[in-house]
C-alpha positions as CSV (number, residue, x, y, z in Angstrom):
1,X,-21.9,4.3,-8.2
2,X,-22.9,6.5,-5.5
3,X,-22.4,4.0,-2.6
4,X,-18.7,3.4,-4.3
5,X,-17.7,6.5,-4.0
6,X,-18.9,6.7,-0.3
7,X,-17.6,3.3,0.3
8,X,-14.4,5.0,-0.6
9,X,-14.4,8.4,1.1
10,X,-15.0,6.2,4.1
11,X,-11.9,4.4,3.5
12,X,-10.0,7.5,3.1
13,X,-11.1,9.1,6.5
14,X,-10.5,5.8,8.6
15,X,-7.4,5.4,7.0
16,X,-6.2,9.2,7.9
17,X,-7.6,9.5,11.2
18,X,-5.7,5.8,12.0
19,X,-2.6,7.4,10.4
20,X,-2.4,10.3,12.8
21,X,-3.4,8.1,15.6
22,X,0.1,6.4,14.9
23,X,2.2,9.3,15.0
24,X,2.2,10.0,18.2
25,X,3.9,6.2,18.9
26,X,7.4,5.2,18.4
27,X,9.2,2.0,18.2
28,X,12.3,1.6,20.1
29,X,14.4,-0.5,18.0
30,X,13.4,1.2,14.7
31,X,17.4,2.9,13.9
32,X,18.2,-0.4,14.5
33,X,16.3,-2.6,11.8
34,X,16.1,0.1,9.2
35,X,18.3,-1.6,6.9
36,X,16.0,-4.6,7.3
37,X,12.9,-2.5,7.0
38,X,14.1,-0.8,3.1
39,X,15.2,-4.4,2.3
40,X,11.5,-5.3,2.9
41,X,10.4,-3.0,1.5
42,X,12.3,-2.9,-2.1
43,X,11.0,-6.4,-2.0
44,X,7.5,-5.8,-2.1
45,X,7.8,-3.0,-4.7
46,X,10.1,-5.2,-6.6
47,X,7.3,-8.2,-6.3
48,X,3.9,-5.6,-6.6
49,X,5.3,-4.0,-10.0
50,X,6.0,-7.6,-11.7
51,X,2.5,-8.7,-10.6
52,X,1.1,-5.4,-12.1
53,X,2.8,-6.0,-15.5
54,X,1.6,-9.5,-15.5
55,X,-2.2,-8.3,-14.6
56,X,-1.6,-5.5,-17.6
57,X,-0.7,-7.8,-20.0
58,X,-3.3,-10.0,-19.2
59,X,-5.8,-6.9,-19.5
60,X,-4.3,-6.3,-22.9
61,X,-4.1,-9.7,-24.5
62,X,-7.9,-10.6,-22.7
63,X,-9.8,-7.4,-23.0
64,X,-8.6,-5.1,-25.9
């Protein structure tokens, strides 16, 4: 359990301190392809919540 938890504090640092170290660079043609980008995006929320109500079913019909 303990490596787990530093596994994931781990995680968490690298992931902020490569966060920040993107900040500081821009992309050009970003105003331009924003409508693309939230398209992309709504479709991978769109897809992520039907897999997670498929995965919680399956927990509930398999496991409870």
């Amino acid at each position: 359990m303990t490596f787990a938890i530093v596994l994931v504090i781990l995680i968490l640092i690298a992931a902020v301190i490569f966060t920040l170290s993107l900040t500081g660079k821009s992309d050009d043609g970003y105003s331009s392809s924003t409508k693309k980008n939230t398209a992309n995006l709504t479709y991978i929320y769109i897809i992520a919540i039907f897999l997670s109500v498929i995965a919680l079913a399956v927990y509930i019909y398999f496991f409870t």
